[in-house]
CHARMM internal coordinates of N, CA and C (Angstrom, degrees):
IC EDIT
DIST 1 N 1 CA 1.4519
DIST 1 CA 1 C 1.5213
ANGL 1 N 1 CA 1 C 108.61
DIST 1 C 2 N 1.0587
ANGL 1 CA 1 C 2 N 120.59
DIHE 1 N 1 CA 1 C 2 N 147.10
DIST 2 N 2 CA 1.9715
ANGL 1 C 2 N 2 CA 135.57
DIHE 1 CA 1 C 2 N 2 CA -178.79
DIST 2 CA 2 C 1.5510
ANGL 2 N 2 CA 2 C 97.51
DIHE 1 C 2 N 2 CA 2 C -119.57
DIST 2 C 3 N 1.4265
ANGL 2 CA 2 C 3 N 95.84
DIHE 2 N 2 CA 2 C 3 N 143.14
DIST 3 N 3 CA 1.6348
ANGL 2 C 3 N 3 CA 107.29
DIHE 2 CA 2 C 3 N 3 CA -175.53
DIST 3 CA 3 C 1.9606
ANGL 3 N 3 CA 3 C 87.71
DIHE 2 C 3 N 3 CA 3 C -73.61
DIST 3 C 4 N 1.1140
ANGL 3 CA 3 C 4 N 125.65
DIHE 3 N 3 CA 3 C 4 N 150.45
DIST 4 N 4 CA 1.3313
ANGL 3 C 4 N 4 CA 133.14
DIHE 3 CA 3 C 4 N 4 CA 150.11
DIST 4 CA 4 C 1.3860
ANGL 4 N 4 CA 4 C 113.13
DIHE 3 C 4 N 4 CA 4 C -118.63
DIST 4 C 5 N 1.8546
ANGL 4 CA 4 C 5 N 104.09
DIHE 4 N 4 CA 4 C 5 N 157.65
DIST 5 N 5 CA 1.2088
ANGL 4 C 5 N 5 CA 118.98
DIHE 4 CA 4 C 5 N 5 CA 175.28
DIST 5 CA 5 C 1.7522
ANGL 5 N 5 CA 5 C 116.43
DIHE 4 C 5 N 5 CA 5 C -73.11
DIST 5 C 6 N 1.0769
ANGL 5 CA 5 C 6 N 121.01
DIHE 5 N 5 CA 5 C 6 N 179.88
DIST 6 N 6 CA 1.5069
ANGL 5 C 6 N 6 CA 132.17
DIHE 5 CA 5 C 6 N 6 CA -158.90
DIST 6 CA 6 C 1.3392
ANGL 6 N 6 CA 6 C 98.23
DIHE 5 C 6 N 6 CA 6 C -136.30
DIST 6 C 7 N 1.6278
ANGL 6 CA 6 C 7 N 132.09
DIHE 6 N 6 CA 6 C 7 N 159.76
DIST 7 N 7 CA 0.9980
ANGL 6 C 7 N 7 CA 136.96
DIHE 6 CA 6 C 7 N 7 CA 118.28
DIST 7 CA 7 C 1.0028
ANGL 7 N 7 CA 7 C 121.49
DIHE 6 C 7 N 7 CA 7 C -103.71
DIST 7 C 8 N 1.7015
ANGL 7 CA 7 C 8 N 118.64
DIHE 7 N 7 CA 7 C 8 N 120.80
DIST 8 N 8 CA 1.3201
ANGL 7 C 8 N 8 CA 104.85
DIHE 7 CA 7 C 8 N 8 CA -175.08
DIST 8 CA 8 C 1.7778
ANGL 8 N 8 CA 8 C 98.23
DIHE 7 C 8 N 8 CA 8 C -154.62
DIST 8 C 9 N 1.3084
ANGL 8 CA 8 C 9 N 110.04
DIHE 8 N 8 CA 8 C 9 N 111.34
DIST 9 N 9 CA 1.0414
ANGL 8 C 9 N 9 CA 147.75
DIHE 8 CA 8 C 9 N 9 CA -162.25
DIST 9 CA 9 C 1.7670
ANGL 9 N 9 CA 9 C 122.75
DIHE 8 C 9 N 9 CA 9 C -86.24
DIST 9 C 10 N 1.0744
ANGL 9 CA 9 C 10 N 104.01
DIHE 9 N 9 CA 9 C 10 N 4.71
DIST 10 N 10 CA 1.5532
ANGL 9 C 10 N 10 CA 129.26
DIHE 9 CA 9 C 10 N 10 CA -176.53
DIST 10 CA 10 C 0.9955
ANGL 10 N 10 CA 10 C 115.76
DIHE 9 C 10 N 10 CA 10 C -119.25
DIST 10 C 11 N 1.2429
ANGL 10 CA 10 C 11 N 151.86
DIHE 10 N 10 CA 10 C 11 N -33.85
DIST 11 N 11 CA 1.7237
ANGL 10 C 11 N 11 CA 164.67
DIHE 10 CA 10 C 11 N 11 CA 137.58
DIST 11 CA 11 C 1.5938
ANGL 11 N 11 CA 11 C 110.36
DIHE 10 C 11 N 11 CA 11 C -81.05
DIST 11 C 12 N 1.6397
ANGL 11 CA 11 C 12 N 91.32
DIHE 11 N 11 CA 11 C 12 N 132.50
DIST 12 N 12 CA 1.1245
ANGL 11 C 12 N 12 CA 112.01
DIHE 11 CA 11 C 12 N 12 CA 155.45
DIST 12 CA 12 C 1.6946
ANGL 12 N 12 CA 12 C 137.39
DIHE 11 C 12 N 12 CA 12 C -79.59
DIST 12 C 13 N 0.8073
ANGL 12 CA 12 C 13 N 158.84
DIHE 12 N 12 CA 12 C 13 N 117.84
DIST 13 N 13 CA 1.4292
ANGL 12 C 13 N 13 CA 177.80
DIHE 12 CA 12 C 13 N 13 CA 75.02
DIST 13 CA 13 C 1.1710
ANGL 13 N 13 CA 13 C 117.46
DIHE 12 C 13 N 13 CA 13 C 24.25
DIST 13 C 14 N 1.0032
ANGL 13 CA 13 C 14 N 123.75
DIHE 13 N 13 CA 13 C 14 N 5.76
DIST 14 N 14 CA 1.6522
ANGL 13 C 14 N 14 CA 117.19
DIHE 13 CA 13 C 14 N 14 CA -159.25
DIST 14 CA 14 C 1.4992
ANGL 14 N 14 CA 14 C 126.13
DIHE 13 C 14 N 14 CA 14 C 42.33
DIST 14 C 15 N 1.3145
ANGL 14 CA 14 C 15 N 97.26
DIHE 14 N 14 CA 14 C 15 N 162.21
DIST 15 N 15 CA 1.2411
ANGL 14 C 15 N 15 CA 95.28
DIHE 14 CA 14 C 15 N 15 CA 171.09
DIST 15 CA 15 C 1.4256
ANGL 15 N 15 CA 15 C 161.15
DIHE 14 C 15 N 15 CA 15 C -79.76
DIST 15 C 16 N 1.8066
ANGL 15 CA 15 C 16 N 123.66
DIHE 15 N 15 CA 15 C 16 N 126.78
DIST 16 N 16 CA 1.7398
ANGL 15 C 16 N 16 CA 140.83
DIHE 15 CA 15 C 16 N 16 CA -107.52
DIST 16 CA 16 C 1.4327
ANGL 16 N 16 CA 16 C 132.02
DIHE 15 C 16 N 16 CA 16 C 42.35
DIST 16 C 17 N 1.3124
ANGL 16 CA 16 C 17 N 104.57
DIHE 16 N 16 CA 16 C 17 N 15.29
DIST 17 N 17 CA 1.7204
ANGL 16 C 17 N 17 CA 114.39
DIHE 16 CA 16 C 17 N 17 CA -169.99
DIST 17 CA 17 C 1.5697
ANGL 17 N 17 CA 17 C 102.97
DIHE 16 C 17 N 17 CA 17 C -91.10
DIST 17 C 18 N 1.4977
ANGL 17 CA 17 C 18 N 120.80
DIHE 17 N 17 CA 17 C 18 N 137.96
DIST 18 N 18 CA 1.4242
ANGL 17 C 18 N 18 CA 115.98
DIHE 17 CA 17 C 18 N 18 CA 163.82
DIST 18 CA 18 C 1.1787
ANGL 18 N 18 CA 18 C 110.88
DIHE 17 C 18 N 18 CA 18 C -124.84
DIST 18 C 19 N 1.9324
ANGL 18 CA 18 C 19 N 106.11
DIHE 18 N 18 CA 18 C 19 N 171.40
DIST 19 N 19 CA 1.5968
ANGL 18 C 19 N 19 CA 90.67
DIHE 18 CA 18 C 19 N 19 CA -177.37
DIST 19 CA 19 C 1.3752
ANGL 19 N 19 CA 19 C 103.85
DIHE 18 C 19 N 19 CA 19 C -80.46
DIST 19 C 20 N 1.4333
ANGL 19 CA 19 C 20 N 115.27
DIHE 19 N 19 CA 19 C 20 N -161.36
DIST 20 N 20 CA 1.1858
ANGL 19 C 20 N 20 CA 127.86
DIHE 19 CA 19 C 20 N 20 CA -177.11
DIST 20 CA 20 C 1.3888
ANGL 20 N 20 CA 20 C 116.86
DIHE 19 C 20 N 20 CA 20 C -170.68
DIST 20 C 21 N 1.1982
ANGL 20 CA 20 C 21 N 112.32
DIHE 20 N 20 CA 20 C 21 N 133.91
DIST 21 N 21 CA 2.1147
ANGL 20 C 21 N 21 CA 103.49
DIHE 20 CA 20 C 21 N 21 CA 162.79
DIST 21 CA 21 C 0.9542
ANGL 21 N 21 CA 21 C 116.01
DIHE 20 C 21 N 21 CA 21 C -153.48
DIST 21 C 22 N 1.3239
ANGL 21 CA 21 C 22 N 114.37
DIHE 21 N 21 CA 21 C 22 N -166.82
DIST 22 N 22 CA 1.9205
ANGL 21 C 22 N 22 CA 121.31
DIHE 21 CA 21 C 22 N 22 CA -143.84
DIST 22 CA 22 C 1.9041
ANGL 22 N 22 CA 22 C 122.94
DIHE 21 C 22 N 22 CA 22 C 43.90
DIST 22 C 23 N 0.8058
ANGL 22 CA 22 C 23 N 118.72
DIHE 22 N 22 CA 22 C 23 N 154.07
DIST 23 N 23 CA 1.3826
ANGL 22 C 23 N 23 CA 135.85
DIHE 22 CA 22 C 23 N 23 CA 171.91
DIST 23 CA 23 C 1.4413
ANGL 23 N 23 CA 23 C 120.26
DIHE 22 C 23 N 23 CA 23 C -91.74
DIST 23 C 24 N 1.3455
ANGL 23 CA 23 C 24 N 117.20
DIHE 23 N 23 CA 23 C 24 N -167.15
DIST 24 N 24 CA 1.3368
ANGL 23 C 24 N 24 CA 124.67
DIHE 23 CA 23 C 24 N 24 CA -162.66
DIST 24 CA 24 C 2.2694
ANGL 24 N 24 CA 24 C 105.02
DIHE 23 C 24 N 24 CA 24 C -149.45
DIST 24 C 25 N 1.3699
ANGL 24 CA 24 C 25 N 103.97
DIHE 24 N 24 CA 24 C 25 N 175.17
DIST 25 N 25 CA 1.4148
ANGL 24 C 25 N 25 CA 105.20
DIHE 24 CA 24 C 25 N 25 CA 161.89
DIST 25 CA 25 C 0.9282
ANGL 25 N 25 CA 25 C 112.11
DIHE 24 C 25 N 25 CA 25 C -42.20
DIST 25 C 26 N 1.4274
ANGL 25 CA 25 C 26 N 139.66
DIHE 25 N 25 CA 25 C 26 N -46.15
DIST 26 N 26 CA 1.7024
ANGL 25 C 26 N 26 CA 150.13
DIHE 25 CA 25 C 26 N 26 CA -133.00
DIST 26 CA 26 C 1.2923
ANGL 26 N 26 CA 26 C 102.89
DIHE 25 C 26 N 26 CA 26 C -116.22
DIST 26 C 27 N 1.3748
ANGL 26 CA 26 C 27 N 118.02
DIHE 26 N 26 CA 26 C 27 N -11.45
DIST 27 N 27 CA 1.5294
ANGL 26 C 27 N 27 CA 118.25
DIHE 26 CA 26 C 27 N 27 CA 167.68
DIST 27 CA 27 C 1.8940
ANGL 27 N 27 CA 27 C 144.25
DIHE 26 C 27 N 27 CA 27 C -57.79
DIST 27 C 28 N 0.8553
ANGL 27 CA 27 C 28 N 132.21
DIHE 27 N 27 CA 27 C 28 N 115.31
DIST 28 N 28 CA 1.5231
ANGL 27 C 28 N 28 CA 99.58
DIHE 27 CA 27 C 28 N 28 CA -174.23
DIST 28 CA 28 C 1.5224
ANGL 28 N 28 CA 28 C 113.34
DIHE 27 C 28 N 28 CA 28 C -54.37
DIST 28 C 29 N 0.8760
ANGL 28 CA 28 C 29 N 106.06
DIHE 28 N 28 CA 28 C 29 N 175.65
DIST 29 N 29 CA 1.4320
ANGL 28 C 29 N 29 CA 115.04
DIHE 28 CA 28 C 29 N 29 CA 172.00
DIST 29 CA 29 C 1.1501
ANGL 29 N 29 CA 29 C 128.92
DIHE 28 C 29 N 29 CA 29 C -29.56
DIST 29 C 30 N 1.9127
ANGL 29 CA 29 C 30 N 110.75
DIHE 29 N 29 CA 29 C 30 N -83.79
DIST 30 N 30 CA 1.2833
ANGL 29 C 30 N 30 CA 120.33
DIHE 29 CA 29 C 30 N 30 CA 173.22
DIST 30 CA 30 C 1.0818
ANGL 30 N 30 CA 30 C 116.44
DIHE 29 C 30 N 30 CA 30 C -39.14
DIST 30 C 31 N 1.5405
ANGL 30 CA 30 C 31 N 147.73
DIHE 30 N 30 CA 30 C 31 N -25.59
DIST 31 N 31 CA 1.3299
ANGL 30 C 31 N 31 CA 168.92
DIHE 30 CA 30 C 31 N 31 CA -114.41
DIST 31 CA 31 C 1.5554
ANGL 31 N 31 CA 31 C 105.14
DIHE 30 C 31 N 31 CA 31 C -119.37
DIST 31 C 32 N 1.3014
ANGL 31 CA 31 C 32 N 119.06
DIHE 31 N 31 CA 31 C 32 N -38.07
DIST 32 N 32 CA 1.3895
ANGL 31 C 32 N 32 CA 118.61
DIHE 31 CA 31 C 32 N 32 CA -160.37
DIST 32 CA 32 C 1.3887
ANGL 32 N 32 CA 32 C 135.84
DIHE 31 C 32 N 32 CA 32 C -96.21
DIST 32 C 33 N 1.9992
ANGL 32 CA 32 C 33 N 102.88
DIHE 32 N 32 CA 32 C 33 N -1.47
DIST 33 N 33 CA 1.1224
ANGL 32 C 33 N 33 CA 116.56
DIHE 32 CA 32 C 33 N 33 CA -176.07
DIST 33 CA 33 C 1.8595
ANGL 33 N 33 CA 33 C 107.95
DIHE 32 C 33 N 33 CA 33 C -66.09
DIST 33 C 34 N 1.1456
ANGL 33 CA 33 C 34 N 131.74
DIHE 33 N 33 CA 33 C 34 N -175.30
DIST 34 N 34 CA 1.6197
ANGL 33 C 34 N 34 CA 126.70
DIHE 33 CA 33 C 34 N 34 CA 178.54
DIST 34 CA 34 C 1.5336
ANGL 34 N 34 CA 34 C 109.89
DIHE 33 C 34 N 34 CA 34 C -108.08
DIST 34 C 35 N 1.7994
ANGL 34 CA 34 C 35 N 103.51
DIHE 34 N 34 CA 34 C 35 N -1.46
DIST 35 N 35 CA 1.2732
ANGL 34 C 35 N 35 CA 124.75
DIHE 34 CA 34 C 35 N 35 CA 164.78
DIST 35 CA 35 C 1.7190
ANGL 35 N 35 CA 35 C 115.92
DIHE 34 C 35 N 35 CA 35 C -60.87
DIST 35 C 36 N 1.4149
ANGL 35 CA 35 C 36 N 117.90
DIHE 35 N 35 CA 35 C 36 N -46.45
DIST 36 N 36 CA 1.2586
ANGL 35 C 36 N 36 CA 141.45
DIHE 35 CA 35 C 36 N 36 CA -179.22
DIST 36 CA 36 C 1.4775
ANGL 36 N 36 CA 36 C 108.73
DIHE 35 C 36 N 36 CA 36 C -36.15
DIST 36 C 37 N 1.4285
ANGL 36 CA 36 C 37 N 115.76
DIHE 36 N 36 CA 36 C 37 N 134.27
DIST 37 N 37 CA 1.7680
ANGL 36 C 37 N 37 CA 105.06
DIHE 36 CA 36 C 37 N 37 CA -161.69
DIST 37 CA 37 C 1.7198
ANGL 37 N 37 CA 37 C 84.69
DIHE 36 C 37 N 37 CA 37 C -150.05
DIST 37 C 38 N 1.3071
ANGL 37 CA 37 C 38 N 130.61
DIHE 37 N 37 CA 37 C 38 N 133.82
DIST 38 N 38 CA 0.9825
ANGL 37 C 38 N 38 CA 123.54
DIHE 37 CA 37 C 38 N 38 CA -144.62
DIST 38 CA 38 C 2.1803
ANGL 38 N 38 CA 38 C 87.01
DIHE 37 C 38 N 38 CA 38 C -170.85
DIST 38 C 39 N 1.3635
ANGL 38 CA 38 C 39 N 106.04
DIHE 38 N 38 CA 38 C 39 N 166.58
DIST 39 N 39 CA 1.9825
ANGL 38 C 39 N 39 CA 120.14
DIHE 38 CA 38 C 39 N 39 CA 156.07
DIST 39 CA 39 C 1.4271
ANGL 39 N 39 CA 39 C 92.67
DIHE 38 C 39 N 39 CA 39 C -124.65
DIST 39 C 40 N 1.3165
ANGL 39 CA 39 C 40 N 87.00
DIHE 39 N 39 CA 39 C 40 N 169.22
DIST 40 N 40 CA 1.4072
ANGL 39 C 40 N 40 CA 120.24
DIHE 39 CA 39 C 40 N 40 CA -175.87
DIST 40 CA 40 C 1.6919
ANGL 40 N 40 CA 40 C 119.70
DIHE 39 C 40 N 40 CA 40 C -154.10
DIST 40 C 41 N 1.3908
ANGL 40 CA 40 C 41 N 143.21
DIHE 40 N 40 CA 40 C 41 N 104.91
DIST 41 N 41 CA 1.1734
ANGL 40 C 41 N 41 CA 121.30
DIHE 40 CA 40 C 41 N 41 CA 164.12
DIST 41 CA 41 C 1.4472
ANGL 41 N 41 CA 41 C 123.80
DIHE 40 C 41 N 41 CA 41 C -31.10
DIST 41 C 42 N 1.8151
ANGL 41 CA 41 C 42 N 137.04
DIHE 41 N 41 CA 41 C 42 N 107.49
DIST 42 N 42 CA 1.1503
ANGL 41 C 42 N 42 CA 136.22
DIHE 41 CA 41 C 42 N 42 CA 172.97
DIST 42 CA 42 C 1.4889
ANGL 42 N 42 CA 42 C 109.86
DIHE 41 C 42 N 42 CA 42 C -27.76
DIST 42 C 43 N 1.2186
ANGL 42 CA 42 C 43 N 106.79
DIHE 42 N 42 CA 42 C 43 N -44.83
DIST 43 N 43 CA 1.8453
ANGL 42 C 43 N 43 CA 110.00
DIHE 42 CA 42 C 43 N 43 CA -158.15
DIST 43 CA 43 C 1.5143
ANGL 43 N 43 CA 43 C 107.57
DIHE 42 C 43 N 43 CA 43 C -83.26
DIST 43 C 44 N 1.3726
ANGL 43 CA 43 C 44 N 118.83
DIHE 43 N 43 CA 43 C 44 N -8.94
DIST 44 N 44 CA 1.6208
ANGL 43 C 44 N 44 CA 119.09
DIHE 43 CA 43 C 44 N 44 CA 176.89
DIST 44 CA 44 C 1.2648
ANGL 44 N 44 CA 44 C 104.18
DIHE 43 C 44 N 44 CA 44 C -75.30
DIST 44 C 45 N 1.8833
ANGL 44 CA 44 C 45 N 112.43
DIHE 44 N 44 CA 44 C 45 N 149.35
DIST 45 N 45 CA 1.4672
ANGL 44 C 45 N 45 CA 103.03
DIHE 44 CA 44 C 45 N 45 CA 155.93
DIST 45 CA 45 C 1.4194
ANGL 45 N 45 CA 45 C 107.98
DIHE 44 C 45 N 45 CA 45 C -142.22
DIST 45 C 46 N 0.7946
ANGL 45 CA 45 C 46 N 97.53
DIHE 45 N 45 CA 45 C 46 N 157.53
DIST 46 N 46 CA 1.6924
ANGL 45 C 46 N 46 CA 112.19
DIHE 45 CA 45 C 46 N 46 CA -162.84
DIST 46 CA 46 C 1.8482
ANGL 46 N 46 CA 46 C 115.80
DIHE 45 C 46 N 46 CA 46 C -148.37
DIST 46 C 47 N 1.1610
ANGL 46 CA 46 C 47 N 122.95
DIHE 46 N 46 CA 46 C 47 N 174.06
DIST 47 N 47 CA 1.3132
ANGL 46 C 47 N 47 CA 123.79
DIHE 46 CA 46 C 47 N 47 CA 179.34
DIST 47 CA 47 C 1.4891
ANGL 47 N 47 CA 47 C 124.41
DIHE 46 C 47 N 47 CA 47 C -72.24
DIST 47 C 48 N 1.6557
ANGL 47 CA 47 C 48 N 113.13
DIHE 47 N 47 CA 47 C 48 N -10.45
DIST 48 N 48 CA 1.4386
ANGL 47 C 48 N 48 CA 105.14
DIHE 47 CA 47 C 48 N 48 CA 175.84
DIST 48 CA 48 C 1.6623
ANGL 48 N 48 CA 48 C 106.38
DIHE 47 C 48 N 48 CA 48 C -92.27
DIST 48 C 49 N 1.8022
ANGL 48 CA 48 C 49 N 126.97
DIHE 48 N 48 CA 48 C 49 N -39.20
DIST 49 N 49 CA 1.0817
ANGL 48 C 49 N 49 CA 98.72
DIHE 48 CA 48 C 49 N 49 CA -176.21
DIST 49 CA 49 C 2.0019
ANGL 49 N 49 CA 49 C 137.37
DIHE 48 C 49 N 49 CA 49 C -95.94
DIST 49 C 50 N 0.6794
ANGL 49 CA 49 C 50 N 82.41
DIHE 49 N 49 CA 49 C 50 N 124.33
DIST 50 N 50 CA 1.6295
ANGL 49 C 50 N 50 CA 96.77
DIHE 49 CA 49 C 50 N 50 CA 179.16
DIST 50 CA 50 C 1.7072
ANGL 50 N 50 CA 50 C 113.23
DIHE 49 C 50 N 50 CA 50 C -113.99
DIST 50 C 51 N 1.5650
ANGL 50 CA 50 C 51 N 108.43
DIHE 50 N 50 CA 50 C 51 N -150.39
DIST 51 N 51 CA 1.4105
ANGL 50 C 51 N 51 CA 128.60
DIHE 50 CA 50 C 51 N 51 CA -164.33
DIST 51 CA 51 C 1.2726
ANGL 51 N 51 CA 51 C 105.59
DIHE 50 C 51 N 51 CA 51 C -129.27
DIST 51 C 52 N 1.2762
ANGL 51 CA 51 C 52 N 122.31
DIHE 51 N 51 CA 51 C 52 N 115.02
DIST 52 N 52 CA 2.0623
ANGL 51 C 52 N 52 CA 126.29
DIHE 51 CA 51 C 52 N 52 CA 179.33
DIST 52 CA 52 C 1.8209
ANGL 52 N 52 CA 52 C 79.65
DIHE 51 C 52 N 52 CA 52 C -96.38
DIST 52 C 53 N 1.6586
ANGL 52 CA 52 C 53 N 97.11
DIHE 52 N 52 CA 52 C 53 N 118.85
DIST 53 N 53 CA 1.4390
ANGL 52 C 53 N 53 CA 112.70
DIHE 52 CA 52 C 53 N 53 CA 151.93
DIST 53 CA 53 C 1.6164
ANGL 53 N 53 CA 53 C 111.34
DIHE 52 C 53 N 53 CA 53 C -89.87
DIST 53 C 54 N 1.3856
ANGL 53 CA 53 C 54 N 101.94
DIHE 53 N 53 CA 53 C 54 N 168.94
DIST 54 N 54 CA 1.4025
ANGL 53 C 54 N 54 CA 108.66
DIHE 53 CA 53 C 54 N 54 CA 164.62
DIST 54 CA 54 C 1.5916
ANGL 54 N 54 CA 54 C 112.65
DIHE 53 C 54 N 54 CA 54 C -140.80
DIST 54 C 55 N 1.4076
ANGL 54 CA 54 C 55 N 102.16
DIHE 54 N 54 CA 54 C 55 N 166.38
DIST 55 N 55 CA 1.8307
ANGL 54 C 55 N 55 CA 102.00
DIHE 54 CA 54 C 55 N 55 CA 176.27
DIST 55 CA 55 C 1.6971
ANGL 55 N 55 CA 55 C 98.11
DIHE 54 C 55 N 55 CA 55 C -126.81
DIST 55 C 56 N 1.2250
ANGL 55 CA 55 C 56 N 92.17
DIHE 55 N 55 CA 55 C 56 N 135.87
DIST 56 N 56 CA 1.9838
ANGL 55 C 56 N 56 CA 92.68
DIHE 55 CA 55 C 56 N 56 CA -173.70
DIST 56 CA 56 C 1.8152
ANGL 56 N 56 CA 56 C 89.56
DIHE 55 C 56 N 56 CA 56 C -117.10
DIST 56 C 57 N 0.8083
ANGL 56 CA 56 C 57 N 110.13
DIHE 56 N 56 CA 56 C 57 N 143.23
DIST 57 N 57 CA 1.7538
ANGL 56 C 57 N 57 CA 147.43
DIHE 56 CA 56 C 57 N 57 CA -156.45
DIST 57 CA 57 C 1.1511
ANGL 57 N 57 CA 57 C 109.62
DIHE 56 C 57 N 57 CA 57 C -85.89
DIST 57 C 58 N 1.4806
ANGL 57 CA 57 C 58 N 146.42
DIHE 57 N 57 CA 57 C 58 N 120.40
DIST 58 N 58 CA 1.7344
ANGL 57 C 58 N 58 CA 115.13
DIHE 57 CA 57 C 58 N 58 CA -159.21
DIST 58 CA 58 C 1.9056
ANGL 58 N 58 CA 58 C 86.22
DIHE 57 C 58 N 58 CA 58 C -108.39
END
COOR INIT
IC SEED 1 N 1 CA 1 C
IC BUILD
């Protein structure tokens, strides 16, 4: 699982912060459910956030 970004338009974050949820390999534990709701400075990067692709099935 990859942490992904949020739009979420009802909470504030401060400022350049977005939300974010789910975790990654590099996560602790508690961390990894897709429940996990969390900010993040946009401009940091680190090992949890990335890009969840998908493949749709024809």
């Amino acid at each position: 699982m990859i942490t992904e970004w949020l739009y979420c338009g009802c909470h504030q974050h401060g400022e350049g912060n977005k939300a974010r949820r789910g975790g990654s390999w590099y996560s602790a534990t508690g961390s990894i459910r897709c429940s996990n709701r969390g900010n993040r400075s946009a401009d940091r990067q680190n090992k949890e956030i990335g890009f969840r692709l998908i493949r749709l099935e024809k």
